[in-house]
FISEVEX-781956 format. One record per residue: x, y, z of N, C-alpha, C in turn; residue in one letter. Coordinates in steps of 0.001 Angstrom, whole numbers, plus 500000, padded with zeros to 6 digits. Layout:
N
XYZXYZXYZa;...
END
This chain:
519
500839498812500000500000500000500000500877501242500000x;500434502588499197501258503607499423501224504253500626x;500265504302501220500268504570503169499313504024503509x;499235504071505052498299503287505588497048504006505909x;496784505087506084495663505951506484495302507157505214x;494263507445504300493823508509503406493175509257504072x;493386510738504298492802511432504929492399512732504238x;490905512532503648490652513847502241489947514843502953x;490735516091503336490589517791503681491137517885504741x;491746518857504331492565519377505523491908520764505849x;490586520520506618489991521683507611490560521140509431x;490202521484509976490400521443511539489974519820511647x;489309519082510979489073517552511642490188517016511082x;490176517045509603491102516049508736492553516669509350x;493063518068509437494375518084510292494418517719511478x;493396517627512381493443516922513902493401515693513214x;492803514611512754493016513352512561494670513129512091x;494656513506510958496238513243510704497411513301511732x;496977514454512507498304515098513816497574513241514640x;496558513272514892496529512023516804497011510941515627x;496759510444513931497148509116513561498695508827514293x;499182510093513384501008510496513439501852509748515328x;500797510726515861501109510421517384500894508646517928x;499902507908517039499231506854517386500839505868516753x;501056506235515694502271505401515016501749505046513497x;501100505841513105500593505702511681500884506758510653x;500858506569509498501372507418508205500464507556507416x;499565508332507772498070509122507157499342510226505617x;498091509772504863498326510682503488496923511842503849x;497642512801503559496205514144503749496321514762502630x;495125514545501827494825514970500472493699516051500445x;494133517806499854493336518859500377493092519396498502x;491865519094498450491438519898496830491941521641496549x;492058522448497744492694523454497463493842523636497715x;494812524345496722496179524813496732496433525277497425x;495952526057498364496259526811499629495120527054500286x;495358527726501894494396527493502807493594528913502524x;492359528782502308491063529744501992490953530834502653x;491264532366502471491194533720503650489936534057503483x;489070532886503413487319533574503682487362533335505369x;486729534007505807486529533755507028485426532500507159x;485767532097507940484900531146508716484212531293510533x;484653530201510956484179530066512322485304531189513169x;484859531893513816485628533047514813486385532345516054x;485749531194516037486228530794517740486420529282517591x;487194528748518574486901526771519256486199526710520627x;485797526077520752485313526088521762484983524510522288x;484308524434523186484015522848524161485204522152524666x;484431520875524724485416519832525467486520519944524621x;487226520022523332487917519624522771488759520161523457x;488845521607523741489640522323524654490501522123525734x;489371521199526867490288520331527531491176518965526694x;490448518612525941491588517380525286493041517963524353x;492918519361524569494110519974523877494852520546524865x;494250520365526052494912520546527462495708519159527989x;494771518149527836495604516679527665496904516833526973x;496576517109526312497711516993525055498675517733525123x;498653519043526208499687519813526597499779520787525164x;498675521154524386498600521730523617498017523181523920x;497097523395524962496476524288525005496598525844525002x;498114525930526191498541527017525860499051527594524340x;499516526490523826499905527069522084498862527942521698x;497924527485521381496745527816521209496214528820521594x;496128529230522847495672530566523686496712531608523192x;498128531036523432499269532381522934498808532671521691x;498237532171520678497857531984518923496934533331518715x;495829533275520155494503534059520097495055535499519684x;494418536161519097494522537671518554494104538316520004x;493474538232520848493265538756522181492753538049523210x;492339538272524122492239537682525915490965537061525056x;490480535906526064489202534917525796488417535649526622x;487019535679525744485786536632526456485456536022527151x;484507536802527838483788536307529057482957535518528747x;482635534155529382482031533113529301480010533035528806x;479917533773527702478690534499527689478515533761526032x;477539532751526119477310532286524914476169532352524413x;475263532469522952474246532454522616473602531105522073x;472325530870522568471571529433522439469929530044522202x;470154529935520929468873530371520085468357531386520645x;468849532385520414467809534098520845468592534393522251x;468602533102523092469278533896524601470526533970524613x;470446533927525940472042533487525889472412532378527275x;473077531987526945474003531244528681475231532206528951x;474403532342530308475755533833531073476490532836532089x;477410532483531837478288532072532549479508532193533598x;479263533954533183480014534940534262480432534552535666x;479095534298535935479059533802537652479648532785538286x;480323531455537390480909530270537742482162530419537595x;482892529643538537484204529658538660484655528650537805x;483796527467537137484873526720536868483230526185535839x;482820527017534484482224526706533506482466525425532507x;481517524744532401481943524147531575481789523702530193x;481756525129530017481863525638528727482874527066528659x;483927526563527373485067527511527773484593528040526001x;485859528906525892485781529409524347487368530205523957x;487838529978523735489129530503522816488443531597521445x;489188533119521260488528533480520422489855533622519231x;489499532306518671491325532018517649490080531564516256x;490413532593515157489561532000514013489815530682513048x;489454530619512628489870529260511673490420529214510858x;490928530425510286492208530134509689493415530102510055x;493563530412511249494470530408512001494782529290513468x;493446528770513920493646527139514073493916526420512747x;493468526422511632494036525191510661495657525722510472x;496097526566510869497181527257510433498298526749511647x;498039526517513080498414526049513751498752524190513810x;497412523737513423497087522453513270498157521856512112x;498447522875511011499297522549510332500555522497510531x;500988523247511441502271523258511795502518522200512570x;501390521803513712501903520691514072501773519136513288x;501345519332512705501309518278511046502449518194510648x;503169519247510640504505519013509820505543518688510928x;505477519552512361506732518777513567505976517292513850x;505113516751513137504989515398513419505396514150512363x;505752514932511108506028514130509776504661514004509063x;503802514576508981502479514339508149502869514743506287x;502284514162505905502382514074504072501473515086504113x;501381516033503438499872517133503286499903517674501707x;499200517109500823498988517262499223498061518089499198x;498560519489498839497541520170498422497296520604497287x;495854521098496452495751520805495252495961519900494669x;495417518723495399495159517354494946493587516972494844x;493077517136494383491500516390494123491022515166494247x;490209514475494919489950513430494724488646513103493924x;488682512203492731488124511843492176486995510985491960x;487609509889492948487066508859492990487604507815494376x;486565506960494867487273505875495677486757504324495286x;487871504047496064487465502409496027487628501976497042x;487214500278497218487505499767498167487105498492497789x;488232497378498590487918495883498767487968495166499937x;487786493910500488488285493730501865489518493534502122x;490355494396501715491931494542502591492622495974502610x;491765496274501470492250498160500789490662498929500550x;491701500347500408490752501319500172491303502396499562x;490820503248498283492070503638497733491360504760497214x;492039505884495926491449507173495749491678507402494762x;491069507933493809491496508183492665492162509585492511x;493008510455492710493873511539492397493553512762491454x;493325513684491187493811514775490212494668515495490620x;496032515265490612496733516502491164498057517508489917x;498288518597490270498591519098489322499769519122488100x;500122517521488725501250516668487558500049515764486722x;498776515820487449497545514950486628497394513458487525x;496324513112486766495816511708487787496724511145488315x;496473510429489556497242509053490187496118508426490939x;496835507218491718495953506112492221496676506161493593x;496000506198494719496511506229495668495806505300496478x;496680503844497157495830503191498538496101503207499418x;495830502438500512496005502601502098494693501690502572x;495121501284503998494355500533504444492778501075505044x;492400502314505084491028503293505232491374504272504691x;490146504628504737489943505748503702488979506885505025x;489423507888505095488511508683505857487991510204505630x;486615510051504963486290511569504248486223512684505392x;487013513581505573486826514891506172486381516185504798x;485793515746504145486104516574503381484201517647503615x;484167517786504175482934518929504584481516518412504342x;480557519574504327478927519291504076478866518185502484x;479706518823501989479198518413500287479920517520500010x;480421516721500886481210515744500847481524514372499601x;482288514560498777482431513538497569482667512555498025x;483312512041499376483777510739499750482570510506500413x;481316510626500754480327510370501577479291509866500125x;479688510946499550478307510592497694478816509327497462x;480391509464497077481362508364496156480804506794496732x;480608506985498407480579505771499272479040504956499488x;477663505712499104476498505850499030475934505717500278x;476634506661501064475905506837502083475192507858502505x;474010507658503386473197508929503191473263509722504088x;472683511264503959473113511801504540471280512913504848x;470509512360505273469204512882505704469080514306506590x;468254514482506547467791516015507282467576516973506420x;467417518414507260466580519635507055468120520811506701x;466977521542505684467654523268505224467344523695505526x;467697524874506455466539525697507212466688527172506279x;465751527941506075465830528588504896466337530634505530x;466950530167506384467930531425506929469032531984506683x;469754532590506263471189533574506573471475534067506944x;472449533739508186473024534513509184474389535291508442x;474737536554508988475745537523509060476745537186510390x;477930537706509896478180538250511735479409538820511416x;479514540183511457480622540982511705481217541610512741x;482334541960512454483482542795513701483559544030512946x;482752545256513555483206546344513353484373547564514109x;484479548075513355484378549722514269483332550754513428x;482938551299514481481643552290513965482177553959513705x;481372554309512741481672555266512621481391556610513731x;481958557889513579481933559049514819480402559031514899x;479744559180513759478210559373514322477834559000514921x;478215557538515011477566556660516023477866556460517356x;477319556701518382478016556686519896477781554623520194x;478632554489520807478686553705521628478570553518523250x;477626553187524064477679553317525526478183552154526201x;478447552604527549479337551707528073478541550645528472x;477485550487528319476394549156528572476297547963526991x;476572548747526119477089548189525069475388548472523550x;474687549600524138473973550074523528474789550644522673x;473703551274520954474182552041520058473368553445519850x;473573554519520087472740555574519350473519555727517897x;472387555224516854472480555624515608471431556642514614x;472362557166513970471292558828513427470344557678512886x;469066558482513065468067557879511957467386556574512563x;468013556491513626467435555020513945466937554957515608x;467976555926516360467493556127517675468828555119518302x;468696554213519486469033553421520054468723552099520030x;469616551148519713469596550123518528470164549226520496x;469439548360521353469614548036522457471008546547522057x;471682546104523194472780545396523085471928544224522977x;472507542831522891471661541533522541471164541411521347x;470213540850521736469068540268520448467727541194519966x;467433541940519089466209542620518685466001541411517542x;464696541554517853464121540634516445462805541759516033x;462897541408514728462118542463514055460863541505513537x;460151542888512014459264541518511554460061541138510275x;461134541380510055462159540694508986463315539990509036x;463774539980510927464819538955511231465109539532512175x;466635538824512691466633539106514017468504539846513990x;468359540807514676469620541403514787470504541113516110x;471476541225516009472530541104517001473483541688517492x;473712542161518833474878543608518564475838543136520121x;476947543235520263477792543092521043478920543520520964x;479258544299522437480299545117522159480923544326523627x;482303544306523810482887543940524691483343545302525839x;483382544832526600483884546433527441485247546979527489x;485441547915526711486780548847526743486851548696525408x;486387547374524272486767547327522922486306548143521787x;487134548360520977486221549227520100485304549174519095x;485817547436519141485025546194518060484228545734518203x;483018545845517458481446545856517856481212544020516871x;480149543709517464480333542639516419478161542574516416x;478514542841515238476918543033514337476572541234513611x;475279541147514121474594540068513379473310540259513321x;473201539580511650472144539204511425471502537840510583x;470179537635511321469676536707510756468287536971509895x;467987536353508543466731536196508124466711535558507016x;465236535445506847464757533976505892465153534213504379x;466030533799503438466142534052501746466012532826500829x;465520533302500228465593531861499166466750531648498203x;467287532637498390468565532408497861469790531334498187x;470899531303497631471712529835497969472925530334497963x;473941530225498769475117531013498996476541530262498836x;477256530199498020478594529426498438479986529739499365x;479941528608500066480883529018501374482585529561500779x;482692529525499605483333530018499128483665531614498387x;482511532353498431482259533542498072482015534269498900x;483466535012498936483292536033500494482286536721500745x;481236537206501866480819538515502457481695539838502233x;480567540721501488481035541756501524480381543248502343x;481094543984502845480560544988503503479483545669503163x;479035545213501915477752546265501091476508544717501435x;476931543977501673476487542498502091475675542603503103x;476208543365503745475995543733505396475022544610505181x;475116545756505139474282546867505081473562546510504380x;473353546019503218471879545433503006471123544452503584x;471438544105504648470478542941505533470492543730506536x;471273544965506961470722545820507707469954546549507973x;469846547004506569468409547596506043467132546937505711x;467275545491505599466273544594505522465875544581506964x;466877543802507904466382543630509062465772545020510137x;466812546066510031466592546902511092465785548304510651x;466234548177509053465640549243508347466211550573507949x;467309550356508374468709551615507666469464550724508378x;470797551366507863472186550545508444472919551147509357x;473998550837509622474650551079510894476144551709509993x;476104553157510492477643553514509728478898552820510296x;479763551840509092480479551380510286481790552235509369x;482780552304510105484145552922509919485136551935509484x;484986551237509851485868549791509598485798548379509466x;485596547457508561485620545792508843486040544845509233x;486288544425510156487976543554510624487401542466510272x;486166541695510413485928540747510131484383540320509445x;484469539321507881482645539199508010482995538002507429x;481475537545508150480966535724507642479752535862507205x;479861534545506520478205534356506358477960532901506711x;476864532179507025476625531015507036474873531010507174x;474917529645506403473292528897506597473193527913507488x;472525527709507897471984526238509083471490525078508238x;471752524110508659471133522832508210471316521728509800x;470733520879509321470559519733510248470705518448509686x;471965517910508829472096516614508472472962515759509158x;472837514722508947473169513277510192473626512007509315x;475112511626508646475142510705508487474111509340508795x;473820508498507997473149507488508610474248506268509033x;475263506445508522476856505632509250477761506544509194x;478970506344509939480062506548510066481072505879508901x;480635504465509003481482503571508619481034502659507164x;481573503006506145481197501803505373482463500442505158x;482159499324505385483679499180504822484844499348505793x;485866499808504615487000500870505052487253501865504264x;485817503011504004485427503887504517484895505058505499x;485491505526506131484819506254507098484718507587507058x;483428508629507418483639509865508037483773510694509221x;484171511865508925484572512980510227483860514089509782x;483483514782511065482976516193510708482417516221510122x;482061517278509382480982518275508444481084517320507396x;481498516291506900481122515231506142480000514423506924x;480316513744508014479201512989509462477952514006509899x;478168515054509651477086515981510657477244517327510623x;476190518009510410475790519093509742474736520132511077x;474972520443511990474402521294513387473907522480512663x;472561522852513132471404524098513141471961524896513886x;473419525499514494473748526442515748475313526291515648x;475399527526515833476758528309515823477741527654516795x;479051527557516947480062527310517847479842525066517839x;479497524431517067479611523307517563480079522560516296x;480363523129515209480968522539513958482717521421514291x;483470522915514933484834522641515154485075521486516400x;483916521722517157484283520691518332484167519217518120x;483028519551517545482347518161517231483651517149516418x;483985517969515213484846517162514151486011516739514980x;486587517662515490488046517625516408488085516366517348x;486718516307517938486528515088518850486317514036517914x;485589514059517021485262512667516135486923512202515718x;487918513000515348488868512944515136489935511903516130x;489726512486517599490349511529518534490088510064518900x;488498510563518419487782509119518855489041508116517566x;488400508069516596488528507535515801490207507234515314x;490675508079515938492448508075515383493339506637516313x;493112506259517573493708505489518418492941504188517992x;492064504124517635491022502840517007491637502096515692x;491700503210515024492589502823513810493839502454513745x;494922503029514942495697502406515029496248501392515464x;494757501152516384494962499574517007494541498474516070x;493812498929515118493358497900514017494510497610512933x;495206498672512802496839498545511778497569497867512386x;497688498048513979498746497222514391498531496107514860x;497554495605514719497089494303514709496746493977516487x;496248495127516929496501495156518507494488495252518787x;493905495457517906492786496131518470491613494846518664x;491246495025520064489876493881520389488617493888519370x;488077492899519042486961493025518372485924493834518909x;485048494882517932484227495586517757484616497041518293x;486398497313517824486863498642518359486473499567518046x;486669499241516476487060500257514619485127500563515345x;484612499799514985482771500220514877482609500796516316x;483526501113517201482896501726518499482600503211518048x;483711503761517133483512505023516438482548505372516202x;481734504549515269480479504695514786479069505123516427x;479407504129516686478583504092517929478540505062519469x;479839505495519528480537506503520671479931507823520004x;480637507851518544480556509546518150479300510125517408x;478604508755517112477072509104516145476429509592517664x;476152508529518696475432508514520161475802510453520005x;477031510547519986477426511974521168476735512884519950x;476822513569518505476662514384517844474702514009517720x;474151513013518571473209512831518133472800513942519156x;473722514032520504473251514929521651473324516099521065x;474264516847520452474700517917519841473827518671519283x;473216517724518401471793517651517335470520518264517830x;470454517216518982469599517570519880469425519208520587x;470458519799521138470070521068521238470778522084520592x;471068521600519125471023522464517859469313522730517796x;469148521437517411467478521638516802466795522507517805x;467028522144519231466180522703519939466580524268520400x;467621525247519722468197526151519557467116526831517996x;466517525990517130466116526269516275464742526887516259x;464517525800516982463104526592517580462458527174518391x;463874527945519253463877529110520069463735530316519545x;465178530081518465465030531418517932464194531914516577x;463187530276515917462407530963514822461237531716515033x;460871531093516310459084531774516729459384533058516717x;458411533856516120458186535178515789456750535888516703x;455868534954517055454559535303517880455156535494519676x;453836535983519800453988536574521573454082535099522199x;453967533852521529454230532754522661455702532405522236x;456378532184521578457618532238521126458401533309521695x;458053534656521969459023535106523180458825535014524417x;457770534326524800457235534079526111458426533005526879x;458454531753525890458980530676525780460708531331526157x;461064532106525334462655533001525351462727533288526473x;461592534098527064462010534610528202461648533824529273x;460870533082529202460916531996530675462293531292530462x;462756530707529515463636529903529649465245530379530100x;465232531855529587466627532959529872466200532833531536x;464618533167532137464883533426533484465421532001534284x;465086530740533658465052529405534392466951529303534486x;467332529711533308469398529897533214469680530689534351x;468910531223534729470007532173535505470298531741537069x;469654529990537182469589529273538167470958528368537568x;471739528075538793473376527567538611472983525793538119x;471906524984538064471994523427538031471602523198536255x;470114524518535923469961523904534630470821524784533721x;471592525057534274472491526636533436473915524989533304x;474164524873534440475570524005534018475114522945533304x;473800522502533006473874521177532458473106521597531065x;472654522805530832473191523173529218474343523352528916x;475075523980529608475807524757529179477335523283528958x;477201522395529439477922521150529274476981520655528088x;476183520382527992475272519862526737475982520652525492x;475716521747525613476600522277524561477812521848524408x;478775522503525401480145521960525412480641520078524620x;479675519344525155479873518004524815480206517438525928x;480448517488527345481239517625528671480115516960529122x;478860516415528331478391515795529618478663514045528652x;478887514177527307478813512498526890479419512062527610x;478816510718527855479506509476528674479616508028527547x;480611507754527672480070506373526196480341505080527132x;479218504617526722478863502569527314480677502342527898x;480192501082528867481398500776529570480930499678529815x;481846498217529790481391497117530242481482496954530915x;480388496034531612480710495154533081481874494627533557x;482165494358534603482044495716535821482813496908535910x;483205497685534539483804498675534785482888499923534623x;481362499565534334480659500738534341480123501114536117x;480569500364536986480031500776538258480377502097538958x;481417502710538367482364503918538969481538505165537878x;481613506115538434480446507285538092481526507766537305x;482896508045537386483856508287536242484068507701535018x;483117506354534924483477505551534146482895505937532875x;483183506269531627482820506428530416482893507850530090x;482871509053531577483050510299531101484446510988530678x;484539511761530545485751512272530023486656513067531371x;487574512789531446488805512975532471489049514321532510x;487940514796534129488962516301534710489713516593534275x;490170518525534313491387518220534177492319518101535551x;493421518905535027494712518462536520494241518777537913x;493292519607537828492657519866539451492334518232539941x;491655517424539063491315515970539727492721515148539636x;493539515489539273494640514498539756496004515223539452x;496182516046539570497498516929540056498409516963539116x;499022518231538858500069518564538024501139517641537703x;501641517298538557503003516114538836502662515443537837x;501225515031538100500836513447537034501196513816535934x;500335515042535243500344515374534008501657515898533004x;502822516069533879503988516043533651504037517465532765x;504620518004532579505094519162531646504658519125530036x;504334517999529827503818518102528540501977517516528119x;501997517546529394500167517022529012500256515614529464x;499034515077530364498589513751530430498864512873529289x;497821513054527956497869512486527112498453512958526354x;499635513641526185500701514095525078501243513325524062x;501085512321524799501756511200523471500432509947522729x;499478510374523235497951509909522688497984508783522861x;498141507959524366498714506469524909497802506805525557x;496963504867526242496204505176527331496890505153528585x;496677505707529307497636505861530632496364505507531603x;497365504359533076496877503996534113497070505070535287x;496315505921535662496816506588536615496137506656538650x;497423506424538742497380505551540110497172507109540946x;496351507002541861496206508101542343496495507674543892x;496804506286544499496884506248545527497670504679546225x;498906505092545158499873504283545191499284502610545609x;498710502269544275498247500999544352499030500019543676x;500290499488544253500940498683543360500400497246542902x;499151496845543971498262495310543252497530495880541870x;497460497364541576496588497492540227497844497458539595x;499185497678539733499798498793538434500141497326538279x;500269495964539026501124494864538718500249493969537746x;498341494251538132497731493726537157497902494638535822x;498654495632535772498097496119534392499596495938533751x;500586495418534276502184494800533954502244494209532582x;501059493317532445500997492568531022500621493807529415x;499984494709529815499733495740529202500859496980528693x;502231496749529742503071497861529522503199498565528577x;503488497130527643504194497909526131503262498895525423x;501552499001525710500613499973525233500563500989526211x;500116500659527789499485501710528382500603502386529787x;500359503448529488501376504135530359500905504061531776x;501973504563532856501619504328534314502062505252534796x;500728505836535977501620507649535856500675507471537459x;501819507954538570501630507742540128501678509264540406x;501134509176541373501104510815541615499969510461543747x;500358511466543949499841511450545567498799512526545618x;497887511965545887496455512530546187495955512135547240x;495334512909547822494963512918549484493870512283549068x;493679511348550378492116511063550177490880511417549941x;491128512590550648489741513313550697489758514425549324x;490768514379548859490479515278547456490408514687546348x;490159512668546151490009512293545296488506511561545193x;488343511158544077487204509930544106487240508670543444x;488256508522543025489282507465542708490184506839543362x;490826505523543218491707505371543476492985504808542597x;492071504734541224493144504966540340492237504890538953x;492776505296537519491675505868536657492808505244535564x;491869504389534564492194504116533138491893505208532093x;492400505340531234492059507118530503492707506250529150x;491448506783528025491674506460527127492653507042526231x;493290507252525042493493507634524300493278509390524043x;492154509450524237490875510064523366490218510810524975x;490946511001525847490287511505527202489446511223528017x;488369509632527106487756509335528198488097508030528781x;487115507726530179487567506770531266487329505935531055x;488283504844530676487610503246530615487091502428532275x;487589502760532853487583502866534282487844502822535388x;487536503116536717488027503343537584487831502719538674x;488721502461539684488339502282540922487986502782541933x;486779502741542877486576503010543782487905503784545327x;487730504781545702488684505166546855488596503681548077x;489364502805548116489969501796549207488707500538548522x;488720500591547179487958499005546413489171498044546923x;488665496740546970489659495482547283489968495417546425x;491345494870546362492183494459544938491687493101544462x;490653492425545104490438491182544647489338491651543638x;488691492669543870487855493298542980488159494258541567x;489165495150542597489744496090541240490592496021540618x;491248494392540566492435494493539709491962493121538970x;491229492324538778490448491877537760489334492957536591x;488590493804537643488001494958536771488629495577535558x;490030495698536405490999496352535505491747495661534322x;491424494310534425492129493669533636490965493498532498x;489711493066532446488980493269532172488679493885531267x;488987495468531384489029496965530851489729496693529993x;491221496514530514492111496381529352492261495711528197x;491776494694528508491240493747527448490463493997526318x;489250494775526855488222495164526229488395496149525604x;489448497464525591489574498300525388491044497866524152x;492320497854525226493217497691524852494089496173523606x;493235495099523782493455494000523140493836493240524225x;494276491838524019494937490678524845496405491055525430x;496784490738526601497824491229527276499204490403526601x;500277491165526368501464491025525976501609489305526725x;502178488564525680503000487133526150503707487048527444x;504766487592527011505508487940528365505635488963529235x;505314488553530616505337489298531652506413490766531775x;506340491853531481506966493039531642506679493313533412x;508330494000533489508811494193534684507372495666534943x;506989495638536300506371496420536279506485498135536816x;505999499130535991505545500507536059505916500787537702x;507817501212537970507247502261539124506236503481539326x;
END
């Protein structure tokens, strides 16, 4: 085979897949139809769980130093309202404000300090597949080639050719809207107040938040001290837009004048998007050895959950594959993908859609609905468990007997506050995208059952007081979440079969010979 992994687009999933293969011990080919990376704007921000798994990874600060300025205040919008998150110390829902061309721009770099192949202005044509290969048909700008490898994995977006090529379907709704969203500066006429209101000539006082009109709904936010206003709008067109044809500033002002009814003088553009909503849902992941990621798999009605979603489908799926190349992986691994990441984007889905029909109602019971539900957020239990719904921070994925008995078991791993800096070493917990055993309370009957496992899973000791743990020692996948855990003072006659168990199930059959074991 010419490599072992095909990986078609290099947006934020297909370069996160390629970077965790690289790390896993695999030689992904990444094949990108454009010659260079696109200066349309896209998505403004990352946001969710992925965040912490780039904290695993000892990646996170890169990332934050990357941001063009400080991360806003924890204040997100969910169909018409918002989730104010101000008030919590420890949200769980974060947001980085780093745009997307400049995460894929990052993502790439670490593509290349990892050895990744990255063909750009290569087209793919066509695929194939048999039961041992899976392969691509080429246009690149020396002209056709044939390229195989042992999977094939379409990242390649909504309109996905490797999803058509593969005949798989891809069901759901267009919702017949166009959203705006710009970064201004406004012109002198226009005052700005320190509450984040606008007095504009001709128009009066244009209030901060959400106005919805009877032609759409506007959006205005100004940060405090900034001078950069950021204008949106939404409303219904029958028109059809390609994500390839920039927004232009005369773009703007005419949906300003649609929506609000004159426009807003602005002085300057730093930034404009456009996007439509849809709601489509792979009906597999997996054909074959075929598979998809991202905006090829799933298509969200709501802003901020595109990048997370793919990034995570990415991890899931990258340590799976490499246990199936290396001939290491337990039966029904490769298809857990399917089943872990369809389950989680099905949650995603879930309050996309239900984001949809917050913000379409236009009648007095439709803002009734807005505003009971903004007042019910501003209570700390159903505020954190949207506001994780969003994030992705609350999936938990299936765990077998008896390792689903531990309430850690299947969710995704705190970060270093639940098990201490020391552990996580200077470069991230999961830095090297290994599952690691981590002993939180110097249990040498677990680390000796997990001895047969060495050569895969790492062993990382660290001292935690009793009373500040709820563990007493934690299996961690790949991919950040818990295969599982033990109970604080479980018998070893209990938790070190559990654990073996796990490993099995997770990791494959334990090494032949006995390895000296993990101080």
């Amino acid at each position: 085979m010419d490599t072992e992994v095909i990986v078609v687009g290099a947006g934020p999933t297909g370069l996160m897949l390629a970077c965790e293969l690289r790390l896993a011990g695999v030689r992904p080919l990444l094949l990108e139809r454009q010659a260079a990376r696109r200066d349309t704007p896209k998505a403004g921000g990352i946001g969710g769980q992925v965040l912490e798994l780039l904290r695993h990874r000892g990646l996170l600060e890169r990332f934050e130093a990357a941001c063009p300025g400080p991360a806003p205040a924890p204040k997100f919008p969910f169909g018409g309202i918002h989730l104010d998150l101000t008030e919590l110390a420890d949200p769980p829902l974060r947001a980085l404000p780093l745009p997307q061309q400049r995460l894929e721009e990052l993502l790439e770099e670490r593509a290349a300090e990892l050895g990744v192949e990255i063909r750009r202005g290569h087209r793919v044509t066509g695929i194939h597949q048999d039961g041992r290969r899976a392969g691509a048909e080429v246009l690149g700008p020396d002209g056709p080639y044939r390229v195989d490898a042992a999977y094939l994995v379409g990242c390649d977006g909504a309109r996905s050719p490797v999803r058509d090529a593969a005949g798989i379907a891809f069901p759901g709704t267009a919702y017949p809207e166009v959203n705006r969203l710009a970064q201004v500066t406004l012109a002198d006429t226009v005052t700005l107040h320190g509450n984040g209101d606008l007095d504009v000539p001709g128009l009066g006082t244009v209030r901060s938040g959400f106005t919805r009109t009877e032609r759409g709904l506007l959006g205005v936010g100004a940060p405090p001290g900034s001078p950069v206003v950021s204008l949106y709008t939404a409303e219904e067109e029958d028109a059809e837009y390609d994500d390839d044809t920039p927004m232009t500033a005369a773009e703007l002002q005419d949906s300003l004048r649609r929506v609000l009814g004159a426009g807003i003088p602005v002085r300057e553009t730093v930034r404009l998007s456009r996007f439509t909503f849809k709601a489509r849902h792979a009906e597999q992941y997996r054909k074959g050895r075929i598979l998809l990621a991202g905006d090829a798999a799933h298509l969200f009605p709501a802003t901020g959950t595109a990048i997370n979603a793919g990034m995570l489908d990415a991890a899931n799926l990258a340590w799976k594959l490499a246990a199936d190349l290396h001939g290491r992986a337990p039966g029904g691994l490769l298809d857990s993908y399917q089943d872990e990441r369809r389950s989680a984007n099905a949650r995603t889905m879930l309050h996309a859609r239900a984001q949809v029909a917050l913000r379409r109602g236009t009648d007095p019971a439709a803002e009734a609905l807005r505003e009971l539900l903004q007042e019910l957020l501003t209570d700390e239990q159903p505020l954190r468990r949207t506001a994780a719904l969003v994030a992705g921070a609350d999936v938990r994925h299936p765990v077998p007997e008896p390792s689903g008995h531990h309430p850690m078991a299947g969710a995704f791993l705190p970060g270093p506050a639940g098990y201490g800096e020391a552990a996580a070493g200077p470069d991230g917990l999961l830095a090297a995208a290994r599952p690691v055993l981590l002993d939180l309370a110097d249990r040498a009957d677990l680390r000796r059952a997990a001895a047969h496992w060495c050569s895969r899973v790492d062993v990382r000791t660290t001292a935690a007081t009793a009373a500040g743990r709820t563990a007493d020692a934690v299996l961690v996948r790949p991919d950040g979440h818990v295969a599982w855990a033990a109970a604080v003072g479980e018998p070893a006659d209990r938790a070190a079969p559990a654990l073996r168990a796990a490993l099995a199930h997770w990791f494959g059959a334990p090494d032949r010979a006995r390895r000296p074991e993990h101080a």
